[in-house]
C-alpha positions in Angstrom: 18.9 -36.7 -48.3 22.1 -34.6 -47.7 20.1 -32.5 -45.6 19.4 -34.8 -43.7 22.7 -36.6 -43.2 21.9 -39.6 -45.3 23.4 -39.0 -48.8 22.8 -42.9 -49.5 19.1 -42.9 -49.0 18.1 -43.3 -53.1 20.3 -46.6 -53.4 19.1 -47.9 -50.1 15.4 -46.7 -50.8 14.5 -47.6 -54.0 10.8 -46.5 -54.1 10.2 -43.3 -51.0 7.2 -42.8 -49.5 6.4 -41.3 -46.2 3.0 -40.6 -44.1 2.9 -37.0 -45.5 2.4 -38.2 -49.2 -0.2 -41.4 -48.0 -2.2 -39.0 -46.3 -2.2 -36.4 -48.8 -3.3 -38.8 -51.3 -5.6 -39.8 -49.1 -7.6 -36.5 -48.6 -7.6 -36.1 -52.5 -8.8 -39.9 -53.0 -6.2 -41.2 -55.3 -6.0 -44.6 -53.9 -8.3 -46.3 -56.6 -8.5 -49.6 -54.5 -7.8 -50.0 -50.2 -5.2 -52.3 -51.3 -3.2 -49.3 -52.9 -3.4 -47.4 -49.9 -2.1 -50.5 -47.6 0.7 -50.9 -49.8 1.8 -47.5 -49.6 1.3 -47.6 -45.7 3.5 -50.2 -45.6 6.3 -49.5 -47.3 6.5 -46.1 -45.8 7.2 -48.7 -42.6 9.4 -50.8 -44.4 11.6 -48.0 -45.9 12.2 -46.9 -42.1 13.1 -50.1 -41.0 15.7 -50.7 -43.9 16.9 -46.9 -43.5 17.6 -47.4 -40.0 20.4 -49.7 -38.2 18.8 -52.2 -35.8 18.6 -51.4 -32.3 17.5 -47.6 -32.8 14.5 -46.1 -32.0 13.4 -45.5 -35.8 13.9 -48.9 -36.4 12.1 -50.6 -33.9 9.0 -48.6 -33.6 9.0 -48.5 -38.0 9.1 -52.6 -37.1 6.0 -52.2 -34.3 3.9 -50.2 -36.8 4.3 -52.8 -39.5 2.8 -55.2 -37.3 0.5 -53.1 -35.4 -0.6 -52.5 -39.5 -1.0 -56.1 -40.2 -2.9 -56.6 -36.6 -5.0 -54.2 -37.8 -5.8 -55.0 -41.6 -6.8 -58.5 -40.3 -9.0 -57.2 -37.5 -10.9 -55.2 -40.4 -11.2 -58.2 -42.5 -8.8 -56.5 -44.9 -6.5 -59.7 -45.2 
């Protein structure tokens, strides 16, 4: 996080996750249950919105995909 310019991250971001880790964990078939997976989808979406102030470009497309997820889980009859 100081790397990156946001030394605050671990109090704002309680539980990190990020595409990388979902779709590693994906390839090695750790997600005992779809659900699990879903979760961790979304929060990777919700971390970005909360991380990043409205109006930016982070923020608004991390909102889009959390829909676009939810659009999507009900399409598949996962919801």
């Amino acid at each position: 996080p100081a790397a990156l310019n946001i030394p605050d991250y671990p109090e704002v971001i309680p539980n990190p996750m990020d595409l990388g880790t979902v779709g590693r964990k994906l390839e090695r078939g750790e997600y005992a249950h779809f659900r699990d997976f879903q979760a961790e989808c979304e929060l990777t979406f919700q971390n970005c919105v909360r991380c990043n102030p409205a109006g930016t470009d982070a923020h608004t497309m991390g909102d889009a995909m959390l829909k676009e997820l939810e659009k999507k889980w009900v399409e598949l009859g996962f919801c």
